[in-house]
N, C-alpha and C positions, 0 to 999 in steps of 0.2 A: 552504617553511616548515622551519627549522632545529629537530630536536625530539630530546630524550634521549628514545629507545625507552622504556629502561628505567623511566623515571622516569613515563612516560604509562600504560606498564602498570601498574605500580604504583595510580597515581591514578586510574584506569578500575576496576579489579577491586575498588578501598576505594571507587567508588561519589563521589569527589570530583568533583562538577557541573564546574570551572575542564576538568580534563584530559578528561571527557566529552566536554564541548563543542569543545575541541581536536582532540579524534581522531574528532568528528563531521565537523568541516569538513575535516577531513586525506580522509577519504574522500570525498567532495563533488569533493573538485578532481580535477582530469583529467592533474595536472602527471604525466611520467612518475615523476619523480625520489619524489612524494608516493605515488605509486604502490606504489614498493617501500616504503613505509615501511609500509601499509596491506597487504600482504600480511604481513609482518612480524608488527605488530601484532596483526590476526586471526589468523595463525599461533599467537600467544603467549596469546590469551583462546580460543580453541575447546573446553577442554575446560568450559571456564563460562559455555557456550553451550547453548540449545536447552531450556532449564526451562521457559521464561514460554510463558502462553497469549495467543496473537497470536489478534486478533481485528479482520478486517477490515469497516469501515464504509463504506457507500457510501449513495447517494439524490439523489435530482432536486435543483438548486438552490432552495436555500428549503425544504427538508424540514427543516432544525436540526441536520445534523449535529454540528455545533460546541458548541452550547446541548447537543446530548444527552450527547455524550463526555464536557464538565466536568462535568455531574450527574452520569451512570455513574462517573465517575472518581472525580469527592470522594468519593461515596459505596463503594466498593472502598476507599478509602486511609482512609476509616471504619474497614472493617472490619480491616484492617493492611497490605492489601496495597499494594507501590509503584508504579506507575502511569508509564506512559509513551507517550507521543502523539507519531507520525508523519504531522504533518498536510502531505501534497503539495499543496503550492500551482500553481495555472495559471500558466506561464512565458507570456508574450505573445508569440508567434508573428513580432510586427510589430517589436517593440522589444526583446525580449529578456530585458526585465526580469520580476518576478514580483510580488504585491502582499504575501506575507507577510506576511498580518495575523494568521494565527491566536494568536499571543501575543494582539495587542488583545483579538481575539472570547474568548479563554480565559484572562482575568485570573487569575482564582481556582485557575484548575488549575497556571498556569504559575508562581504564586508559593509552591505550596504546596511546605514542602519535601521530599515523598515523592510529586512525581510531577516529570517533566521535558519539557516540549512543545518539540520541536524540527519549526519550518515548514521546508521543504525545497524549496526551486526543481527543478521538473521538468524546465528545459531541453530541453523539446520532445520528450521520449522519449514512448512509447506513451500516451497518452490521459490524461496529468498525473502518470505511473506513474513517481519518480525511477530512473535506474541503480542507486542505490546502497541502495536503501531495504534491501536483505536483509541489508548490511555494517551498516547500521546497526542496526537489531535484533540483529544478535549484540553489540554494542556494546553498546547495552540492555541489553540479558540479561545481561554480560559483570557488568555494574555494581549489578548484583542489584535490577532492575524484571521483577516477574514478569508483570505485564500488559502487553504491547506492542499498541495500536491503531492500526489503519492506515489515513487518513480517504483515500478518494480523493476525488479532485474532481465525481466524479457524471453525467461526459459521457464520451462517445468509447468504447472499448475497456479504458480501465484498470480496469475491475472485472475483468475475467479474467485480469488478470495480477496483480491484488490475491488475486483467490479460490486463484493458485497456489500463495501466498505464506503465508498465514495458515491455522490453525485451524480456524475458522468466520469463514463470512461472513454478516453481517449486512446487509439490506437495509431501511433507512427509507423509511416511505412515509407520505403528507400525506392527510389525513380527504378524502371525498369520490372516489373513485376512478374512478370515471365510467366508460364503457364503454371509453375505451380504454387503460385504467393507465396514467392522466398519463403516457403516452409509455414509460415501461418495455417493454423491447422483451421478448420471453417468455425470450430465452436469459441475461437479467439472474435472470428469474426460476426458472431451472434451475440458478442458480451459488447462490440464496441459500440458506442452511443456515439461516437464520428470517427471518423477516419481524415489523418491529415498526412499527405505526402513530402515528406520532408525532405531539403536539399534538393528545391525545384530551382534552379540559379543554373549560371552559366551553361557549360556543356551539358548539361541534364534537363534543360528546359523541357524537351520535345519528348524525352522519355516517360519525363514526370509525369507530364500531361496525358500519354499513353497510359500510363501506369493509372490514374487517377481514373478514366473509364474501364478500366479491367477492371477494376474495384469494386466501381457501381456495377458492373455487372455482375462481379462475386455476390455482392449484398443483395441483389433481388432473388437469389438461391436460399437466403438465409431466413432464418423468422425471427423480425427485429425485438429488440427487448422487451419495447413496447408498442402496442397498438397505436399513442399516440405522437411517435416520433418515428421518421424514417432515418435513420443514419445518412449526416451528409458524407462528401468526400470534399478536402479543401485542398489544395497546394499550397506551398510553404516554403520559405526559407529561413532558416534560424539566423546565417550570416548575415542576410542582406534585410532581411526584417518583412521583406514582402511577403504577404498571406496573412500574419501574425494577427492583422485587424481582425480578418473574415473568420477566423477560427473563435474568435472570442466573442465577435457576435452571434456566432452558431452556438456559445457554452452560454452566452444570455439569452439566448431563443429557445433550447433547452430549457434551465432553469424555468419561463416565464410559461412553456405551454404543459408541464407535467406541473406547474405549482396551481395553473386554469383547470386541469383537468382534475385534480387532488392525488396526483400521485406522487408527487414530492411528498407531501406528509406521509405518506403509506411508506414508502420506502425506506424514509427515516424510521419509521414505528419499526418494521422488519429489521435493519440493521441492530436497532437496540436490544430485541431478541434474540438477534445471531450472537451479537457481543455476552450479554447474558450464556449463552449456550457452549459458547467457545472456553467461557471461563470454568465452566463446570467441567466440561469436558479437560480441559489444561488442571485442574487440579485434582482431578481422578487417577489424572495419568500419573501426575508429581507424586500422591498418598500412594496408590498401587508399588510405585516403583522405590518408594523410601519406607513400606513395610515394612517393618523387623519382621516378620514370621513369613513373608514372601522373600526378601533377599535371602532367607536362610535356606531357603527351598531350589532357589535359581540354578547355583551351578549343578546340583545332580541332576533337576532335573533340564538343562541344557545339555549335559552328558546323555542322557537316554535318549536324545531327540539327535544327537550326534550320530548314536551307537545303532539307528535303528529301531530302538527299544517300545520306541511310544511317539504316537503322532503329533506333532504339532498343534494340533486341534486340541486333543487330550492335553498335552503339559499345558497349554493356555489356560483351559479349561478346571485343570488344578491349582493354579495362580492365582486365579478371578473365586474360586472356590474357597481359600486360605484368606483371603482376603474378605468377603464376604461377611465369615465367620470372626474376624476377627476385628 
């Protein structure tokens, strides 16, 4: 993609959606050449970086994540703030593709003009978790959206790479909780910094409400994130709007007692390391794997590890060796 630097930064830091979207997908791509534009770029928006409270959302499929963000969201871009949605979509494993629907599922939010949903293709990285989702929040932020939400897809591992990422994590959960936390495994429930019960409305009232004390009693099983916050448990409904207040003043009671304590800044400091670490790592894997003298190596030795021949351990270990050397 042919792009004026100048002109994108420009149009990114006045918050113009056309060049957003531009230097959204410019990070997206894997091209080297887009690469360096994208270091560039981040280079030139970092000091108008790191204001917005990022807040990660995760929960079982069919909890409403989607349904609860545009309510959370209309309601914040209510009160003035600008709102932005980083909804990772599931990449198909089989075919490659991704269903990006969350525009469909989030009409309201996506047309509004003080918030911006960008669905992002996971491309098979850690549990729906994009590469690029942290370049894109400083994007975000760059363009003056002070809320950045981060929806993961609610399977596999990417809530831990979501919880390293963000703020506060938020974990939704569906009335009825039964003995074995609709599958929630406990270390889901050691990452979430609150717990909101969502789809506490009509026939689900009494449930919810059940379900919101299992909870807490799950949580004192658990050892909280931190020393100076206890995960609350809130009830919620995204339809009817009821809860929605209590949860956001639990994510500004959050913010205000780990920013008194200084662990908001630690925390930040540690993400900017992770980030750092993630990249080096993502491009050891990209050189390793587009080696000329390692590709030339691979299929035989993927035949002897087929045939028997030689251990897994060992052909790796020849890979990383060729590599090395080379």
């Amino acid at each position: 993609m042919k792009v004026d630097l100048d002109e994108l930064v420009k149009g990114v830091l006045q918050g113009d959606r056309t060049s957003l979207g531009k230097a959204l997908t410019l990070v997206e791509s894997s091209r080297s050449d887009d690469r360096e534009v994208v270091e560039s770029l981040l280079a030139q928006i970092s000091s108008k970086t790191g204001e917005a409270h990022r807040i990660g959302i995760t929960g079982v499929p069919g909890v409403g994540k989607s349904t609860f963000i545009e309510a959370m969201g209309s309601k914040l871009i209510e009160s003035g703030h600008k709102v932005a949605v980083l909804a990772v979509d599931p990449t198909s494993t089989v075919s490659g593709g991704s269903i990006l629907g969350d525009k469909t599922r989030m009409t309201r939010l996506a047309n509004d003009p003080s918030a911006f949903v960008r669905p992002s293709p996971s491309s098979g990285t850690l549990g729906g978790v994009t590469r690029t989702t942290r370049e894109s929040m400083a994007l975000l932020e760059s363009a003056g959206y002070d809320i950045v939400m981060v929806e993961t897809v609610g399977i596999g591992q990417s809530e831990t790479v979501v919880a390293e990422m963000v703020d506060i994590f938020l974990v939704l959960m569906l009335p009825g909780a039964g003995d074995e936390l609709q599958g929630i495994k406990k270390g889901v429930l050691e990452l979430a910094d609150m717990i909101a019960v969502n789809k506490t409305d009509g026939e689900n009232q009494s449930k919810a409400f059940e379900a919101a004390k299992d909870y807490i009693s799950a949580l004192r099983l658990t050892q909280p994130a931190t020393s100076n916050w206890m995960p609350p448990v809130v009830n919620c409904s995204s339809l009817t709007g009821e809860g929605l207040d209590e949860v956001w003043e639990k994510i500004k009671d959050h913010k205000k007692i780990l920013e008194n304590s200084g662990e908001w800044a630690e925390r930040r400091k540690i993400q900017k390391l992770k980030w750092m670490w993630s990249i080096v790592e993502e491009r050891l894997s990209s050189d390793l794997h587009d080696h000329p003298s390692v590709t030339e190596q691979v299929p035989q030795l993927e035949k002897t590890v087929l045939e028997g021949k030689i251990s897994a351990t060992a052909a790796a270990e020849r890979l990383l060796e060729i590599f090395r050397k080379n």
